[in-house]
C-alpha positions as CSV (number, residue, x, y, z in Angstrom):
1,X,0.0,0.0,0.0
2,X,1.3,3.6,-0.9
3,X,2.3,6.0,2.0
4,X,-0.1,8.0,2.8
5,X,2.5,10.9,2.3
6,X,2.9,10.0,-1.3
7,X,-0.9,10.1,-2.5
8,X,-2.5,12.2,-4.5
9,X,-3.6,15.5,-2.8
10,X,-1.9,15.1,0.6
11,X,-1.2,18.4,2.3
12,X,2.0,18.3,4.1
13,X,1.3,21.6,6.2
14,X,-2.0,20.2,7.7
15,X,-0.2,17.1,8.5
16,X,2.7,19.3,10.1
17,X,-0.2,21.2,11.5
18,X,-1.5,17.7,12.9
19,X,1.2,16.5,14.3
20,X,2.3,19.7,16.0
21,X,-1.5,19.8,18.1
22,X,-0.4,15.9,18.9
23,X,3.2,17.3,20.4
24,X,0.9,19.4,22.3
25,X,-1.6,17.3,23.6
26,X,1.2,14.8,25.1
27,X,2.5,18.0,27.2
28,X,-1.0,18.9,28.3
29,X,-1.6,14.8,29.2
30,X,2.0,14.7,31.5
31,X,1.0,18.4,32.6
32,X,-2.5,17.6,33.7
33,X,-0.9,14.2,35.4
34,X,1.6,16.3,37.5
35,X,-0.8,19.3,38.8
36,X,-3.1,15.7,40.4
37,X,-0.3,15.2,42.0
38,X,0.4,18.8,42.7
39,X,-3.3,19.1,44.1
40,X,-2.4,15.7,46.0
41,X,0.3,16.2,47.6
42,X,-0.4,20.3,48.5
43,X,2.4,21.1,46.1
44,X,0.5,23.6,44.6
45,X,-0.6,25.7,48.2
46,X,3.1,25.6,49.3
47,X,4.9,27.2,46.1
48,X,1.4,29.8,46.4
49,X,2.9,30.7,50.0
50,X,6.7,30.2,49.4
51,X,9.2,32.8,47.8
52,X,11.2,31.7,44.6
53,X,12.6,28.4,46.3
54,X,15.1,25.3,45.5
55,X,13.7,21.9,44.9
56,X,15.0,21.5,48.3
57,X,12.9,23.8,50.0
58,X,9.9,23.4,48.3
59,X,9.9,19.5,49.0
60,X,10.7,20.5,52.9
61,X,8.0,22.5,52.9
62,X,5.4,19.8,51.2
63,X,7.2,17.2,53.4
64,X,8.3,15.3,50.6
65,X,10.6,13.3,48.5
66,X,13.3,16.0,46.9
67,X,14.1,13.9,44.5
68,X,10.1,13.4,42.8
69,X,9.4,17.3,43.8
70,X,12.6,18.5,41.3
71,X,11.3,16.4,38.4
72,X,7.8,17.3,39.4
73,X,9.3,21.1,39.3
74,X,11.3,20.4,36.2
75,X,7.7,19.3,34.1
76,X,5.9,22.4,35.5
77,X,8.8,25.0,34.8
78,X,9.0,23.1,31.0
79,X,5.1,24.0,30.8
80,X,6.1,27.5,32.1
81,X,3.6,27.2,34.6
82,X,6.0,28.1,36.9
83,X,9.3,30.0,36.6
84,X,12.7,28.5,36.9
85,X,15.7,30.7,37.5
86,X,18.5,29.2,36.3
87,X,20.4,31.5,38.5
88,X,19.4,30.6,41.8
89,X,18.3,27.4,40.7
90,X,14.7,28.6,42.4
91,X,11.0,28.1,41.4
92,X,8.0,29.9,41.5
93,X,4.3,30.2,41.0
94,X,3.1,33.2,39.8
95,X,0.0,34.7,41.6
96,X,-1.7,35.1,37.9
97,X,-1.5,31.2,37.9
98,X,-2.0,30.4,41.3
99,X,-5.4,31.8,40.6
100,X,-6.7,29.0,38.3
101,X,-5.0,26.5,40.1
102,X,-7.2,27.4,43.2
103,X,-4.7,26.4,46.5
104,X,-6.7,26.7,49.3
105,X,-5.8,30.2,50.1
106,X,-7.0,31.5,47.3
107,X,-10.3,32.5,47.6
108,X,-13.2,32.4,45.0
109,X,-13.5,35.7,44.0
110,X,-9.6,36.4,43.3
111,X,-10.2,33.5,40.7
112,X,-13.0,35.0,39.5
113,X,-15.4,32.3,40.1
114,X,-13.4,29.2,38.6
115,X,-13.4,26.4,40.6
116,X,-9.9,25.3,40.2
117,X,-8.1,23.4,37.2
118,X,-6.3,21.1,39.5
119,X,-10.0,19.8,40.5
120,X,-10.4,19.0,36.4
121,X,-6.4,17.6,36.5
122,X,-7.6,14.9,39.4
123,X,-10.9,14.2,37.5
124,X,-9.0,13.3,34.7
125,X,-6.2,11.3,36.3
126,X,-9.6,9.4,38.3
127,X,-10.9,8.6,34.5
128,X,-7.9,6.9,34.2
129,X,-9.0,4.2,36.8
130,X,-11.9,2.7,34.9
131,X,-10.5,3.3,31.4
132,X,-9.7,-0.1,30.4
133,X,-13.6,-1.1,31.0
134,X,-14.3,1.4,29.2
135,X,-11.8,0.1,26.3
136,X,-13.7,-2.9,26.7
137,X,-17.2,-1.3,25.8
138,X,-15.9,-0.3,22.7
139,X,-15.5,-4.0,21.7
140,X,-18.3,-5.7,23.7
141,X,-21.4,-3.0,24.3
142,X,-22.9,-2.4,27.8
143,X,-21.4,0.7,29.8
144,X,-19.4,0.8,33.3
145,X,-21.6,0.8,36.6
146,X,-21.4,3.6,39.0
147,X,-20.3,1.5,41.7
148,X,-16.6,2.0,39.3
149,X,-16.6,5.2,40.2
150,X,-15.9,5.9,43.2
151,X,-13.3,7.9,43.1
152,X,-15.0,10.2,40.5
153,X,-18.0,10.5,42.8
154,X,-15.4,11.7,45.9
155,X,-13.6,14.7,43.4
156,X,-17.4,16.0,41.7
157,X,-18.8,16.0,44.7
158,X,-15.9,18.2,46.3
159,X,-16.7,20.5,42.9
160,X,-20.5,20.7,43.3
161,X,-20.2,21.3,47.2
162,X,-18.1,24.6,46.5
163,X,-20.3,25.3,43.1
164,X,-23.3,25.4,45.0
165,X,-21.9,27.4,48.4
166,X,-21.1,30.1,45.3
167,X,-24.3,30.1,43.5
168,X,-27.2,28.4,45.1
169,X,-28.8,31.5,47.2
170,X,-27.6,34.5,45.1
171,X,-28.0,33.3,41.7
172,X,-30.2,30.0,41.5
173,X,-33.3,30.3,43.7
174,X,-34.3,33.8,41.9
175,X,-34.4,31.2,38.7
176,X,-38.1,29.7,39.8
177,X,-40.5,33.3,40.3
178,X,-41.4,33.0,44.4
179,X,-39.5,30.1,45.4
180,X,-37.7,32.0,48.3
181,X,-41.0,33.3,49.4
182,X,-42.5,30.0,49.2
183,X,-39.6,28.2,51.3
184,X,-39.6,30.6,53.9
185,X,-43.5,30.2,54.1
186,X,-43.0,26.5,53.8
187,X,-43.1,24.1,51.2
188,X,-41.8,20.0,50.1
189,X,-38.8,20.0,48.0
190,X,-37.4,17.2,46.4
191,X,-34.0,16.8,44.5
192,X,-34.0,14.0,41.9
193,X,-30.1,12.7,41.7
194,X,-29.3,14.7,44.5
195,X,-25.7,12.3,45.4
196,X,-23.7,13.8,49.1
197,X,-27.0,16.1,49.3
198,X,-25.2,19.0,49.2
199,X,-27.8,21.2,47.9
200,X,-30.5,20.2,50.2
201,X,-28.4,20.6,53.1
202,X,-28.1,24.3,52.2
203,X,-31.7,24.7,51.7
204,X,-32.9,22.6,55.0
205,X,-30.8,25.1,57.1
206,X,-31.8,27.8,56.0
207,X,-35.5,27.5,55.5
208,X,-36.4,25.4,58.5
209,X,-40.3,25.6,57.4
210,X,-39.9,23.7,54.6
211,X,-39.6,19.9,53.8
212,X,-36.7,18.4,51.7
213,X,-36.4,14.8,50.2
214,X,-33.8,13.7,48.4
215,X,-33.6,10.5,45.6
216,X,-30.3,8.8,44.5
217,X,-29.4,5.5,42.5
218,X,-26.3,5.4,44.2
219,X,-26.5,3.6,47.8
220,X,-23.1,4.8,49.1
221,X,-23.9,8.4,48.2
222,X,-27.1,8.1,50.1
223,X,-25.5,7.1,52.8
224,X,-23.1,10.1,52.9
225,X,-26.2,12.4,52.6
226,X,-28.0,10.8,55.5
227,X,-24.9,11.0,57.6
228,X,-24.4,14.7,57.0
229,X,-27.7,15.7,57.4
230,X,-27.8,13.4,60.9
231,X,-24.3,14.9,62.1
232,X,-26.1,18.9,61.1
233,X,-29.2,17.8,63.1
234,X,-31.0,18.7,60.1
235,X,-35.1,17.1,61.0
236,X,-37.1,18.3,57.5
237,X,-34.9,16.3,55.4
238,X,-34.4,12.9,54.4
239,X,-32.7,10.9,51.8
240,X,-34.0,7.6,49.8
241,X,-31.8,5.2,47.7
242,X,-34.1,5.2,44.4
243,X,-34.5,4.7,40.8
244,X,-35.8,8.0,39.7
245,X,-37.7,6.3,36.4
246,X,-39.7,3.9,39.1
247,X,-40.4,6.2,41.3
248,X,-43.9,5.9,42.3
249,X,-44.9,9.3,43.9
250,X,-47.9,11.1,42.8
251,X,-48.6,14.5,43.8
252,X,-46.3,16.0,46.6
253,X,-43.7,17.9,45.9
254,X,-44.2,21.8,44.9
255,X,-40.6,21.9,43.8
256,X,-38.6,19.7,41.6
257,X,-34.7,19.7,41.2
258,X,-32.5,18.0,38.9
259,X,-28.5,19.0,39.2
260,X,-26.6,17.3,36.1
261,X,-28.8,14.1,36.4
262,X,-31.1,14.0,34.1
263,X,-28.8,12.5,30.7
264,X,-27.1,10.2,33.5
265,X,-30.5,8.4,33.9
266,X,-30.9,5.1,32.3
267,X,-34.4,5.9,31.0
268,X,-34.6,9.7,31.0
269,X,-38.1,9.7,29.5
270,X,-39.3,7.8,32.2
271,X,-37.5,9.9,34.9
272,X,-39.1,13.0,34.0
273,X,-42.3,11.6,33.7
274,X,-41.9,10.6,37.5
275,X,-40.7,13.8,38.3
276,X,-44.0,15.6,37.1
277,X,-45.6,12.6,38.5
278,X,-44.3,13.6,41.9
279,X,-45.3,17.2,41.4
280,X,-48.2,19.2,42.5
281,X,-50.0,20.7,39.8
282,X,-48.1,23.4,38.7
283,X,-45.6,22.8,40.6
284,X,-42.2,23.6,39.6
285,X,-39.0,22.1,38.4
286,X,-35.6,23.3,37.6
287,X,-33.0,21.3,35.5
288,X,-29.3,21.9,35.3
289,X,-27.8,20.2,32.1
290,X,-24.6,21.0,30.1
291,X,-24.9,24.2,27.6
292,X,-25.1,22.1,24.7
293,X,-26.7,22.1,21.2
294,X,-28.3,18.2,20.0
295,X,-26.2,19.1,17.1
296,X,-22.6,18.4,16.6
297,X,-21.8,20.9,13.9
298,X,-22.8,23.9,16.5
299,X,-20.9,22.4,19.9
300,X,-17.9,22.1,17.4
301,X,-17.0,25.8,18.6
302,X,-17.3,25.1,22.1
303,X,-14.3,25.8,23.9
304,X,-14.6,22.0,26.0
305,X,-16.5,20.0,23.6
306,X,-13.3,17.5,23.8
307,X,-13.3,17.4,27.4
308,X,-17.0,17.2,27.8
309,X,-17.6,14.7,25.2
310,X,-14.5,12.7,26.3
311,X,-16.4,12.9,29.9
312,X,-19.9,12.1,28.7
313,X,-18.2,8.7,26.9
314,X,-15.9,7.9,30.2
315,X,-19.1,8.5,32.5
316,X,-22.0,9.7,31.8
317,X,-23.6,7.6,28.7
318,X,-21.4,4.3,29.8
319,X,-23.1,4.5,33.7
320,X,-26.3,4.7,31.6
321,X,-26.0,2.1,29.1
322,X,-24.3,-0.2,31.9
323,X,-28.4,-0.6,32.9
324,X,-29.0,-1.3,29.5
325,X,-30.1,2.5,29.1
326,X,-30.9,5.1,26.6
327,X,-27.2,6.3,26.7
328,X,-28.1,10.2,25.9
329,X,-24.2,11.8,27.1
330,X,-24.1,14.9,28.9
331,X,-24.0,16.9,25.5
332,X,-27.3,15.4,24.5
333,X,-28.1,19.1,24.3
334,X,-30.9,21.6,25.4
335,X,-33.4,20.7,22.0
336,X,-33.8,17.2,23.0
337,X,-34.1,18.3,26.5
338,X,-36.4,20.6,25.6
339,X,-39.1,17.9,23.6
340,X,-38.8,15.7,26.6
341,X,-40.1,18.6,28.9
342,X,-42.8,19.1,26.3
343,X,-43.6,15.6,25.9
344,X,-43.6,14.5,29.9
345,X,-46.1,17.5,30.8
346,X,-44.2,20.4,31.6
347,X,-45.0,24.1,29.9
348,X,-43.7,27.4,30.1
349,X,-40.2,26.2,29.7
350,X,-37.4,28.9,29.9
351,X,-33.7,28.3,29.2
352,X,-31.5,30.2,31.4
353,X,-28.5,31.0,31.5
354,X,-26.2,32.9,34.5
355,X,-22.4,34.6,34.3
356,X,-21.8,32.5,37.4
357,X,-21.8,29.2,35.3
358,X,-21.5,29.5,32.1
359,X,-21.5,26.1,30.8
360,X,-24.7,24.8,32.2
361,X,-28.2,25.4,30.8
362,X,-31.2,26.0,33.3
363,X,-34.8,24.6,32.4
364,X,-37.6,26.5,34.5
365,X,-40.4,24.4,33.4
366,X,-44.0,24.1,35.7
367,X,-46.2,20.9,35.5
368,X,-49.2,21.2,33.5
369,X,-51.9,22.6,36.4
Protein backbone atom coordinates (compact mmCIF):
# COMPACT_ATOMS: atom_id res chain seq x y z
CA UNK A 1 0.00 0.00 0.00
CA UNK A 2 1.32 3.64 -0.92
CA UNK A 3 2.28 6.03 2.04
CA UNK A 4 -0.10 7.96 2.84
CA UNK A 5 2.49 10.92 2.30
CA UNK A 6 2.90 9.99 -1.34
CA UNK A 7 -0.89 10.06 -2.53
CA UNK A 8 -2.55 12.19 -4.46
CA UNK A 9 -3.60 15.46 -2.79
CA UNK A 10 -1.93 15.08 0.56
CA UNK A 11 -1.22 18.41 2.33
CA UNK A 12 2.01 18.28 4.10
CA UNK A 13 1.28 21.64 6.18
CA UNK A 14 -1.96 20.22 7.66
CA UNK A 15 -0.16 17.14 8.49
CA UNK A 16 2.69 19.30 10.11
CA UNK A 17 -0.23 21.24 11.50
CA UNK A 18 -1.46 17.70 12.89
CA UNK A 19 1.19 16.48 14.28
CA UNK A 20 2.28 19.70 15.97
CA UNK A 21 -1.47 19.83 18.09
CA UNK A 22 -0.41 15.92 18.92
CA UNK A 23 3.18 17.33 20.41
CA UNK A 24 0.90 19.40 22.26
CA UNK A 25 -1.55 17.29 23.59
CA UNK A 26 1.24 14.79 25.06
CA UNK A 27 2.49 17.95 27.17
CA UNK A 28 -0.96 18.91 28.32
CA UNK A 29 -1.64 14.75 29.20
CA UNK A 30 2.02 14.72 31.46
CA UNK A 31 0.99 18.38 32.56
CA UNK A 32 -2.54 17.56 33.74
CA UNK A 33 -0.95 14.22 35.39
CA UNK A 34 1.62 16.30 37.53
CA UNK A 35 -0.81 19.25 38.77
CA UNK A 36 -3.14 15.70 40.37
CA UNK A 37 -0.28 15.19 42.00
CA UNK A 38 0.41 18.75 42.73
CA UNK A 39 -3.33 19.14 44.10
CA UNK A 40 -2.42 15.68 46.02
CA UNK A 41 0.34 16.21 47.56
CA UNK A 42 -0.38 20.34 48.49
CA UNK A 43 2.41 21.15 46.12
CA UNK A 44 0.53 23.56 44.57
CA UNK A 45 -0.63 25.71 48.17
CA UNK A 46 3.13 25.61 49.35
CA UNK A 47 4.91 27.17 46.11
CA UNK A 48 1.36 29.77 46.42
CA UNK A 49 2.88 30.70 50.01
CA UNK A 50 6.72 30.18 49.44
CA UNK A 51 9.24 32.76 47.84
CA UNK A 52 11.23 31.72 44.60
CA UNK A 53 12.59 28.41 46.31
CA UNK A 54 15.07 25.30 45.45
CA UNK A 55 13.75 21.86 44.95
CA UNK A 56 15.03 21.46 48.34
CA UNK A 57 12.88 23.81 50.04
CA UNK A 58 9.90 23.41 48.31
CA UNK A 59 9.89 19.48 48.97
CA UNK A 60 10.74 20.51 52.86
CA UNK A 61 7.98 22.49 52.90
CA UNK A 62 5.37 19.76 51.24
CA UNK A 63 7.17 17.17 53.36
CA UNK A 64 8.27 15.33 50.59
CA UNK A 65 10.56 13.26 48.53
CA UNK A 66 13.27 15.98 46.92
CA UNK A 67 14.11 13.86 44.50
CA UNK A 68 10.08 13.39 42.79
CA UNK A 69 9.44 17.31 43.77
CA UNK A 70 12.56 18.51 41.32
CA UNK A 71 11.33 16.40 38.40
CA UNK A 72 7.76 17.31 39.40
CA UNK A 73 9.29 21.06 39.29
CA UNK A 74 11.31 20.43 36.22
CA UNK A 75 7.71 19.34 34.07
CA UNK A 76 5.89 22.42 35.52
CA UNK A 77 8.81 25.02 34.77
CA UNK A 78 8.98 23.06 31.02
CA UNK A 79 5.07 24.02 30.80
CA UNK A 80 6.09 27.53 32.12
CA UNK A 81 3.59 27.24 34.63
CA UNK A 82 5.95 28.06 36.94
CA UNK A 83 9.30 30.05 36.61
CA UNK A 84 12.72 28.52 36.89
CA UNK A 85 15.66 30.74 37.49
CA UNK A 86 18.47 29.19 36.34
CA UNK A 87 20.39 31.53 38.51
CA UNK A 88 19.43 30.59 41.82
CA UNK A 89 18.33 27.42 40.67
CA UNK A 90 14.74 28.57 42.36
CA UNK A 91 10.97 28.05 41.44
CA UNK A 92 7.96 29.93 41.52
CA UNK A 93 4.30 30.20 41.05
CA UNK A 94 3.07 33.18 39.84
CA UNK A 95 -0.02 34.68 41.58
CA UNK A 96 -1.68 35.11 37.92
CA UNK A 97 -1.53 31.18 37.87
CA UNK A 98 -2.05 30.36 41.28
CA UNK A 99 -5.44 31.85 40.61
CA UNK A 100 -6.71 29.00 38.25
CA UNK A 101 -5.00 26.54 40.06
CA UNK A 102 -7.16 27.44 43.20
CA UNK A 103 -4.66 26.41 46.51
CA UNK A 104 -6.73 26.75 49.30
CA UNK A 105 -5.81 30.22 50.13
CA UNK A 106 -6.99 31.46 47.26
CA UNK A 107 -10.28 32.45 47.58
CA UNK A 108 -13.16 32.36 45.00
CA UNK A 109 -13.52 35.68 44.04
CA UNK A 110 -9.62 36.42 43.27
CA UNK A 111 -10.25 33.52 40.70
CA UNK A 112 -13.04 35.03 39.46
CA UNK A 113 -15.42 32.30 40.13
CA UNK A 114 -13.44 29.23 38.56
CA UNK A 115 -13.43 26.43 40.56
CA UNK A 116 -9.88 25.33 40.16
CA UNK A 117 -8.14 23.41 37.19
CA UNK A 118 -6.25 21.09 39.45
CA UNK A 119 -10.01 19.85 40.46
CA UNK A 120 -10.35 19.03 36.44
CA UNK A 121 -6.43 17.65 36.47
CA UNK A 122 -7.65 14.93 39.43
CA UNK A 123 -10.91 14.19 37.48
CA UNK A 124 -8.98 13.33 34.68
CA UNK A 125 -6.23 11.34 36.26
CA UNK A 126 -9.56 9.39 38.30
CA UNK A 127 -10.90 8.62 34.47
CA UNK A 128 -7.93 6.90 34.23
CA UNK A 129 -9.04 4.23 36.78
CA UNK A 130 -11.95 2.73 34.93
CA UNK A 131 -10.52 3.28 31.38
CA UNK A 132 -9.71 -0.09 30.38
CA UNK A 133 -13.59 -1.07 31.04
CA UNK A 134 -14.31 1.44 29.19
CA UNK A 135 -11.85 0.08 26.30
CA UNK A 136 -13.66 -2.85 26.74
CA UNK A 137 -17.16 -1.31 25.82
CA UNK A 138 -15.92 -0.30 22.71
CA UNK A 139 -15.48 -3.97 21.72
CA UNK A 140 -18.33 -5.67 23.72
CA UNK A 141 -21.37 -2.98 24.26
CA UNK A 142 -22.86 -2.41 27.80
CA UNK A 143 -21.41 0.66 29.79
CA UNK A 144 -19.37 0.78 33.32
CA UNK A 145 -21.56 0.82 36.56
CA UNK A 146 -21.43 3.60 39.03
CA UNK A 147 -20.28 1.54 41.67
CA UNK A 148 -16.63 1.97 39.35
CA UNK A 149 -16.57 5.23 40.18
CA UNK A 150 -15.92 5.86 43.19
CA UNK A 151 -13.29 7.94 43.09
CA UNK A 152 -14.95 10.21 40.53
CA UNK A 153 -17.96 10.49 42.83
CA UNK A 154 -15.41 11.74 45.92
CA UNK A 155 -13.58 14.72 43.37
CA UNK A 156 -17.38 15.95 41.66
CA UNK A 157 -18.80 16.05 44.70
CA UNK A 158 -15.94 18.18 46.32
CA UNK A 159 -16.74 20.48 42.94
CA UNK A 160 -20.49 20.75 43.32
CA UNK A 161 -20.17 21.32 47.23
CA UNK A 162 -18.11 24.56 46.51
CA UNK A 163 -20.33 25.27 43.12
CA UNK A 164 -23.34 25.40 45.04
CA UNK A 165 -21.89 27.41 48.37
CA UNK A 166 -21.10 30.11 45.33
CA UNK A 167 -24.28 30.13 43.55
CA UNK A 168 -27.17 28.43 45.11
CA UNK A 169 -28.82 31.45 47.22
CA UNK A 170 -27.56 34.49 45.06
CA UNK A 171 -28.01 33.34 41.72
CA UNK A 172 -30.20 30.01 41.48
CA UNK A 173 -33.35 30.35 43.71
CA UNK A 174 -34.28 33.79 41.89
CA UNK A 175 -34.36 31.25 38.72
CA UNK A 176 -38.09 29.73 39.76
CA UNK A 177 -40.45 33.30 40.29
CA UNK A 178 -41.38 33.02 44.40
CA UNK A 179 -39.50 30.08 45.41
CA UNK A 180 -37.68 32.04 48.30
CA UNK A 181 -40.99 33.29 49.35
CA UNK A 182 -42.53 30.02 49.17
CA UNK A 183 -39.56 28.18 51.27
CA UNK A 184 -39.65 30.65 53.88
CA UNK A 185 -43.48 30.16 54.09
CA UNK A 186 -43.02 26.49 53.79
CA UNK A 187 -43.08 24.10 51.22
CA UNK A 188 -41.81 20.00 50.07
CA UNK A 189 -38.82 20.01 48.00
CA UNK A 190 -37.44 17.15 46.38
CA UNK A 191 -33.98 16.85 44.46
CA UNK A 192 -33.98 13.99 41.88
CA UNK A 193 -30.11 12.74 41.74
CA UNK A 194 -29.26 14.73 44.52
CA UNK A 195 -25.72 12.30 45.38
CA UNK A 196 -23.73 13.76 49.10
CA UNK A 197 -27.01 16.10 49.35
CA UNK A 198 -25.18 19.01 49.19
CA UNK A 199 -27.82 21.22 47.87
CA UNK A 200 -30.51 20.17 50.23
CA UNK A 201 -28.41 20.63 53.06
CA UNK A 202 -28.13 24.32 52.25
CA UNK A 203 -31.66 24.74 51.68
CA UNK A 204 -32.89 22.65 54.98
CA UNK A 205 -30.80 25.10 57.12
CA UNK A 206 -31.81 27.81 55.95
CA UNK A 207 -35.50 27.53 55.53
CA UNK A 208 -36.41 25.35 58.48
CA UNK A 209 -40.34 25.55 57.35
CA UNK A 210 -39.92 23.68 54.57
CA UNK A 211 -39.56 19.91 53.80
CA UNK A 212 -36.74 18.42 51.67
CA UNK A 213 -36.42 14.83 50.15
CA UNK A 214 -33.84 13.74 48.39
CA UNK A 215 -33.56 10.51 45.65
CA UNK A 216 -30.29 8.80 44.54
CA UNK A 217 -29.45 5.50 42.48
CA UNK A 218 -26.32 5.44 44.22
CA UNK A 219 -26.50 3.65 47.82
CA UNK A 220 -23.09 4.80 49.08
CA UNK A 221 -23.91 8.36 48.21
CA UNK A 222 -27.09 8.12 50.05
CA UNK A 223 -25.52 7.06 52.85
CA UNK A 224 -23.13 10.08 52.91
CA UNK A 225 -26.24 12.44 52.59
CA UNK A 226 -28.00 10.84 55.47
CA UNK A 227 -24.93 11.02 57.61
CA UNK A 228 -24.38 14.68 56.98
CA UNK A 229 -27.73 15.67 57.45
CA UNK A 230 -27.80 13.42 60.88
CA UNK A 231 -24.34 14.95 62.07
CA UNK A 232 -26.09 18.86 61.10
CA UNK A 233 -29.25 17.78 63.06
CA UNK A 234 -31.04 18.66 60.11
CA UNK A 235 -35.12 17.15 61.04
CA UNK A 236 -37.11 18.32 57.51
CA UNK A 237 -34.91 16.29 55.44
CA UNK A 238 -34.41 12.86 54.35
CA UNK A 239 -32.73 10.92 51.84
CA UNK A 240 -33.98 7.62 49.82
CA UNK A 241 -31.85 5.19 47.69
CA UNK A 242 -34.14 5.20 44.44
CA UNK A 243 -34.46 4.65 40.78
CA UNK A 244 -35.80 8.00 39.70
CA UNK A 245 -37.65 6.29 36.37
CA UNK A 246 -39.70 3.85 39.12
CA UNK A 247 -40.37 6.20 41.29
CA UNK A 248 -43.93 5.91 42.29
CA UNK A 249 -44.87 9.31 43.94
CA UNK A 250 -47.94 11.11 42.77
CA UNK A 251 -48.65 14.48 43.77
CA UNK A 252 -46.29 15.95 46.55
CA UNK A 253 -43.72 17.93 45.94
CA UNK A 254 -44.17 21.80 44.90
CA UNK A 255 -40.56 21.95 43.81
CA UNK A 256 -38.55 19.71 41.61
CA UNK A 257 -34.71 19.73 41.20
CA UNK A 258 -32.47 18.05 38.89
CA UNK A 259 -28.51 18.98 39.16
CA UNK A 260 -26.58 17.34 36.07
CA UNK A 261 -28.77 14.14 36.41
CA UNK A 262 -31.09 13.99 34.08
CA UNK A 263 -28.83 12.49 30.70
CA UNK A 264 -27.14 10.23 33.52
CA UNK A 265 -30.52 8.36 33.90
CA UNK A 266 -30.87 5.09 32.28
CA UNK A 267 -34.40 5.85 30.98
CA UNK A 268 -34.59 9.72 30.96
CA UNK A 269 -38.06 9.73 29.53
CA UNK A 270 -39.25 7.80 32.17
CA UNK A 271 -37.49 9.85 34.86
CA UNK A 272 -39.12 12.96 34.01
CA UNK A 273 -42.32 11.63 33.66
CA UNK A 274 -41.90 10.56 37.46
CA UNK A 275 -40.70 13.84 38.32
CA UNK A 276 -43.96 15.56 37.14
CA UNK A 277 -45.59 12.58 38.54
CA UNK A 278 -44.32 13.60 41.88
CA UNK A 279 -45.26 17.17 41.44
CA UNK A 280 -48.24 19.20 42.47
CA UNK A 281 -49.96 20.67 39.84
CA UNK A 282 -48.14 23.43 38.68
CA UNK A 283 -45.56 22.81 40.57
CA UNK A 284 -42.20 23.63 39.59
CA UNK A 285 -39.00 22.12 38.39
CA UNK A 286 -35.58 23.27 37.64
CA UNK A 287 -32.96 21.34 35.46
CA UNK A 288 -29.26 21.87 35.27
CA UNK A 289 -27.84 20.21 32.07
CA UNK A 290 -24.60 21.03 30.14
CA UNK A 291 -24.87 24.17 27.64
CA UNK A 292 -25.13 22.05 24.72
CA UNK A 293 -26.68 22.05 21.18
CA UNK A 294 -28.28 18.17 20.00
CA UNK A 295 -26.18 19.07 17.10
CA UNK A 296 -22.64 18.40 16.63
CA UNK A 297 -21.77 20.92 13.91
CA UNK A 298 -22.82 23.90 16.54
CA UNK A 299 -20.90 22.43 19.87
CA UNK A 300 -17.89 22.08 17.41
CA UNK A 301 -16.98 25.81 18.56
CA UNK A 302 -17.25 25.06 22.11
CA UNK A 303 -14.25 25.83 23.87
CA UNK A 304 -14.59 21.99 26.04
CA UNK A 305 -16.51 20.00 23.64
CA UNK A 306 -13.29 17.52 23.81
CA UNK A 307 -13.26 17.41 27.42
CA UNK A 308 -17.05 17.23 27.84
CA UNK A 309 -17.58 14.67 25.16
CA UNK A 310 -14.53 12.67 26.28
CA UNK A 311 -16.35 12.87 29.86
CA UNK A 312 -19.89 12.12 28.69
CA UNK A 313 -18.17 8.65 26.91
CA UNK A 314 -15.92 7.88 30.19
CA UNK A 315 -19.12 8.52 32.52
CA UNK A 316 -22.02 9.70 31.81
CA UNK A 317 -23.56 7.65 28.68
CA UNK A 318 -21.43 4.28 29.76
CA UNK A 319 -23.07 4.47 33.70
CA UNK A 320 -26.33 4.73 31.55
CA UNK A 321 -26.05 2.08 29.08
CA UNK A 322 -24.27 -0.16 31.92
CA UNK A 323 -28.36 -0.62 32.93
CA UNK A 324 -29.03 -1.33 29.51
CA UNK A 325 -30.06 2.46 29.05
CA UNK A 326 -30.87 5.12 26.59
CA UNK A 327 -27.21 6.34 26.73
CA UNK A 328 -28.13 10.20 25.94
CA UNK A 329 -24.23 11.76 27.06
CA UNK A 330 -24.13 14.87 28.95
CA UNK A 331 -24.02 16.92 25.49
CA UNK A 332 -27.25 15.42 24.49
CA UNK A 333 -28.12 19.11 24.27
CA UNK A 334 -30.94 21.61 25.35
CA UNK A 335 -33.43 20.74 21.95
CA UNK A 336 -33.85 17.18 22.99
CA UNK A 337 -34.09 18.27 26.49
CA UNK A 338 -36.37 20.60 25.55
CA UNK A 339 -39.14 17.87 23.58
CA UNK A 340 -38.76 15.65 26.61
CA UNK A 341 -40.08 18.59 28.87
CA UNK A 342 -42.75 19.10 26.30
CA UNK A 343 -43.62 15.65 25.92
CA UNK A 344 -43.64 14.47 29.86
CA UNK A 345 -46.11 17.55 30.75
CA UNK A 346 -44.15 20.37 31.55
CA UNK A 347 -44.99 24.09 29.86
CA UNK A 348 -43.67 27.37 30.06
CA UNK A 349 -40.20 26.18 29.67
CA UNK A 350 -37.37 28.94 29.86
CA UNK A 351 -33.72 28.29 29.19
CA UNK A 352 -31.45 30.21 31.35
CA UNK A 353 -28.53 31.03 31.51
CA UNK A 354 -26.21 32.87 34.51
CA UNK A 355 -22.43 34.57 34.27
CA UNK A 356 -21.81 32.46 37.37
CA UNK A 357 -21.84 29.19 35.25
CA UNK A 358 -21.46 29.52 32.15
CA UNK A 359 -21.45 26.14 30.80
CA UNK A 360 -24.75 24.77 32.18
CA UNK A 361 -28.23 25.43 30.79
CA UNK A 362 -31.17 26.01 33.33
CA UNK A 363 -34.82 24.59 32.44
CA UNK A 364 -37.55 26.52 34.50
CA UNK A 365 -40.36 24.35 33.40
CA UNK A 366 -43.97 24.07 35.66
CA UNK A 367 -46.16 20.89 35.49
CA UNK A 368 -49.17 21.22 33.47
CA UNK A 369 -51.90 22.60 36.44
Amino acid sequence: MEPFNRRAGFDKDRSTQFGNRLDDLFNQMGLMLMLDIGYQTRLLECLAELPPSSSQAVAQAAGLNERYVREWLACLAAAEVVEYRPESDTFALPPEHAVWLNPANVTFAESNGFAGSTLLAEAFASLMDVHPQVVGCFLQGGGVPYSAYDRFHRLMAGERNAHFDRILMPVLLPLIPGWGEALEAGAQVADFGCGRGHVLHLLAQTFPRSTFVGYDIIPAEVAQAQAIAARLGLRNLSFQQADVAELGVVGRYDYALAFDAIHDLAQPAQGLRAIARSLKPGGWLLMQEFAASTHLEENLEHPLAPWFYAQSVMYCMTVSLSQGGAGRGCMWGREQALALLAAEGFVDVVVKQTEADPYSDYFVAQKLA
